[in-house]
N, C-alpha and C positions, 0 to 999 in steps of 0.2 A: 400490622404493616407488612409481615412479611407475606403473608396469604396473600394482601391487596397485592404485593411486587410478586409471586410465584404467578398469578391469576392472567396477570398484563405482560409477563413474559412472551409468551406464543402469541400472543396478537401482535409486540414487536418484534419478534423474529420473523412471524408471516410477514408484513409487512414489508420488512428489508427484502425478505427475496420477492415479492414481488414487485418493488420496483427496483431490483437489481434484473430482477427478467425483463420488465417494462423499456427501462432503457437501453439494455441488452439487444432487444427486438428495434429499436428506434435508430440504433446504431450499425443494424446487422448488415448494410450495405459496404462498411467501412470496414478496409482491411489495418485494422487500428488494434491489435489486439499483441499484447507481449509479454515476455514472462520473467521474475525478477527472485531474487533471493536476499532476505532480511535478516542478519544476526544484528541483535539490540543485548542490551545490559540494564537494569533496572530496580526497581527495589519492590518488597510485596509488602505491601500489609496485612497484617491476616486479626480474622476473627473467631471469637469463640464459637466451636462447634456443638451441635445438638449431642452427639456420643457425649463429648468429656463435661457436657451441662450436667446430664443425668449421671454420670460417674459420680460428680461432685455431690451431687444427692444421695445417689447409696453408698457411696463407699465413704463420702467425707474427703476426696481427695480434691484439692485445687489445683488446676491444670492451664498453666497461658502459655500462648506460643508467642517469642520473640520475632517482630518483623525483622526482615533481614532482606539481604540484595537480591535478584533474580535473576537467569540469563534466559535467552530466548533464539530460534531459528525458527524464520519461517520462509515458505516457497511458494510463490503464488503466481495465479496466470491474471495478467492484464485484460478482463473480456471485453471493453469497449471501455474511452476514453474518459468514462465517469465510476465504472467498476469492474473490481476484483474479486475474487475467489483466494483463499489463502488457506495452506494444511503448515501450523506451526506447532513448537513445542517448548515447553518451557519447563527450566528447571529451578530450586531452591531446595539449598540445606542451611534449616535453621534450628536453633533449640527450643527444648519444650520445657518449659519449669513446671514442677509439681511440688506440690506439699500439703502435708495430711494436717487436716481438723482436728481431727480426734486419734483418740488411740487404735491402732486398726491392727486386730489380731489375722494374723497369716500363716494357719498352720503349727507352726515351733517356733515362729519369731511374730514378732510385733512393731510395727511402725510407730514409734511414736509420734501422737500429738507434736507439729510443726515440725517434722523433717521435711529436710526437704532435697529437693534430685533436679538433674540438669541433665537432658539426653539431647540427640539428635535426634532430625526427622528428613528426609529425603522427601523434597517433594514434586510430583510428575505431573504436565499437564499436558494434555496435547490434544486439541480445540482445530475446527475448521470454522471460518469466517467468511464473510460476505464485508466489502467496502464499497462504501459510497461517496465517492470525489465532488465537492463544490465546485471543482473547475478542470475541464480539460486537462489529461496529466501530459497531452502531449505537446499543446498551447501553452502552458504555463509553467516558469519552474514552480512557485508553490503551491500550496492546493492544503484545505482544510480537508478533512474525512472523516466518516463515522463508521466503527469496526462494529459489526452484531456478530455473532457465533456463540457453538455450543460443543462443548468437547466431557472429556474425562479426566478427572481428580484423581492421584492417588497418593496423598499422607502415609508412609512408610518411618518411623520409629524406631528407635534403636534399642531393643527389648530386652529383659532380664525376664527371670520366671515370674520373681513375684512382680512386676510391672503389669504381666499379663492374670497374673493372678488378682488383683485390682480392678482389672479389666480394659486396661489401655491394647489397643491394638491397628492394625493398619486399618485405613479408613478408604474406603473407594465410594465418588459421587458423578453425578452429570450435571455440569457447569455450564451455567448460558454468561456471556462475555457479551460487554458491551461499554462503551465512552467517545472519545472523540481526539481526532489526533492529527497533524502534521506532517508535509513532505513538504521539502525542500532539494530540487534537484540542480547539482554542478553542473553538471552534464547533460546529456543524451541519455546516458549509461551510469551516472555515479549520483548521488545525493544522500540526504539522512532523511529519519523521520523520525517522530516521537510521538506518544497517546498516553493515554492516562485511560483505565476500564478499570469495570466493577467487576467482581467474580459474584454467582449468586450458585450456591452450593444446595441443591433441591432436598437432598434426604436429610442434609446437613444444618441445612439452614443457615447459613452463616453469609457473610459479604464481604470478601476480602478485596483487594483496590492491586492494582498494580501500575506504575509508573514507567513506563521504560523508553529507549532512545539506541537508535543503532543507522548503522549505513543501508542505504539503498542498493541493491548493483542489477541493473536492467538489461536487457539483449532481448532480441530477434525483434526490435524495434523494424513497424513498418516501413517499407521503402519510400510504398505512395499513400497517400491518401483518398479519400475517396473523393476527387476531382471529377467538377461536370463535364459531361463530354464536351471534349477540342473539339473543334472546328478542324478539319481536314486540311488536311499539310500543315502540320503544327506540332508542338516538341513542349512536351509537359516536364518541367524540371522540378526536382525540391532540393534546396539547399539544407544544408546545418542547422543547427538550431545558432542562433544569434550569431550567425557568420553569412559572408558572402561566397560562399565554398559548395560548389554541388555536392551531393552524396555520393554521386557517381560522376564526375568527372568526365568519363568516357559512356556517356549513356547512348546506347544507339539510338535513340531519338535526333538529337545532335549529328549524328550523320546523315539521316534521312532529312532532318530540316534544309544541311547546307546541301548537298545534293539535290535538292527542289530547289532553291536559289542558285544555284549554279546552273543548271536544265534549261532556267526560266531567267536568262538576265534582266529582263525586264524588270522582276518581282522585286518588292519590299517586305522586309520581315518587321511585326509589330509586336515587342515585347513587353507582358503585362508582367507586374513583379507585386509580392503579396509578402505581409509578414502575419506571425501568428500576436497571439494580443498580450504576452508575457511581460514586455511594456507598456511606458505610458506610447498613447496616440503620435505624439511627435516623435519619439525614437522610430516608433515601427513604421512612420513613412520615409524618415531618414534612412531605415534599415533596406526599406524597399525596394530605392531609388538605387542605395551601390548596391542591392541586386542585379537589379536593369542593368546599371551600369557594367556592372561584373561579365554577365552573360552577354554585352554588346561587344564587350573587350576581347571575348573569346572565339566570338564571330570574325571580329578584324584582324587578330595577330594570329589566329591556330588556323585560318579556314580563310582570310583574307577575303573577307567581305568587304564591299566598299562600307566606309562611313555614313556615305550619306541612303544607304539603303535602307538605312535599321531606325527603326523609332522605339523612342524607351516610353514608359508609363508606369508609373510605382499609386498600389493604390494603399501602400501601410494594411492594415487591418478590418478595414472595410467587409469584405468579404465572409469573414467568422473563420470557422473550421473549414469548409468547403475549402480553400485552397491557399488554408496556410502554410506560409515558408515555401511556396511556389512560386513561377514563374512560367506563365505560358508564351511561347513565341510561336505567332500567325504570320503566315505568308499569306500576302496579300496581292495578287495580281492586276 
């Protein structure tokens, strides 16, 4: 079993990153890319290792490690709105039970038959990962995902002479990581998320699990998105995420638009209003509509547009990514 899982490893790690490149490249028009930082808390389960198997065989010693909590930080770039790249690290100190079979001469002392010992072990991982989102993270608060990566193990011990005279010692491996996990965002900028991965330990052999759950905190979130080209004399807006609230309030678009209505009395402004799909369909055309409405009210009391110049139009989510939590206003002559 475990040859079949070492064999199929690199064909699922190739695989992640090439369709982590795939839609990477599908994506690369879009300036949709941000960068976040992940402390989680979690618990490890660990399994027997190849070293303390074969101990157990020559020396007679029996060796388990107790699962125990884990903590983790990880720093990742957002490279397009379905995946990530992430450099994390993760710690746990937990104990190692051992106790002897047999009578085990050592020297001038002797272990006897079924003693037995309780030590620590420190343990360091630190894995780089590739993520792959079910759904837009920028359209959606939640979103399933699946982590692959591959990093370095290192089992550190809290040693006596005769521990190492036994032959117990720190242990270093290269670990491919893989499961599947959860985000859930507040915000723009704040949310959790949690996964659940297998650890698969190559020289080691072993297959340890980890559980874990921590905050999300995101920045350098795009301004725009990658919206089709407006139509000339026209003002490309994005509001908030689930508000009627520009990002910029004071966008120089919004100056250029009413000054082309102002120039031009004649003209009519025609605003199209868009939501992204993190609701159900009926919210997101409600949501669209005080859009519209939002960015008509801003024309008439800040800029004092007449009323009847301005046409609203809310299309909800129609439209997908292209020009979600937008709003385009055309002038119309």
């Amino acid at each position: 079993m475990k040859k079949q899982l070492s064999s199929l490893i690199p064909q699922a790690l190739g695989a992640c990153v090439l369709a982590s490149v795939a839609t990477s490249q599908a994506f690369m028009g879009m300036e949709n890319s941000s960068w976040y930082v992940a402390p989680s808390v979690g618990f490890h389960f660990t399994d027997e290792m190849d070293h303390f198997d074969k101990m157990k065989k020559k020396m007679g010693v029996d060796v388990e490690f107790d699962d125990g909590p884990i903590y983790g930080i990880a720093f990742g770039f957002q490279t397009s709105a379905y995946t990530a790249i992430e450099f994390a690290y993760n710690y746990s100190n937990f104990d190692i039970k051992s106790k002897a079979l047999k009578d085990i001469p050592i020297g001038n002392q002797k272990i006897s038959q079924a003693d037995k010992a309780k030590k620590e072990t420190s343990y360091h991982y630190v894995h780089v990962d590739a993520l792959y989102y079910f759904n837009d993270v920028y359209e959606n608060n939640f979103s399933f995902y699946i982590p692959v990566g591959l990093g370095w193990v290192k089992n550190d011990p809290d040693m006596n002479s005769v521990d190492k005279m036994i032959g117990m010692k720190a242990l270093e491996d290269t670990v491919f990581n893989f499961g599947i996990g959860a985000q859930w965002m507040f915000s723009e900028h704040v949310g959790v998320r949690g996964d659940i991965r297998g650890l698969y330990g190559f020289s080691q052999e072993n297959f340890d699990g980890i559980a874990q759950v921590g905050l999300m905190i995101r920045w350098g979130m795009p301004v725009a998105m990658n919206v089709a080209d407006a139509p000339p004399q026209s003002a490309n807006l994005q509001f908030k995420l689930n508000s009627t609230e520009l990002v910029n309030p004071n966008d120089p678009e919004i100056a250029v638009l009413v000054n082309t209505l102002k120039n031009n009395p004649d003209s009519k402004v025609k605003i199209l209003a868009y939501s992204d799909r993190s609701g159900s369909s009926e919210y997101n055309m409600k949501l669209s509509e005080r859009r519209a409405e939002s960015l008509k009210n801003i024309l008439m009391t800040r800029f004092d547009i007449s009323e009847d110049r301005i046409y609203t139009k809310a299309f909800g989510d129609q439209e997908g990514l292209s020009r979600a939590r937008h709003a385009i206003a055309i002038v119309e002559h």
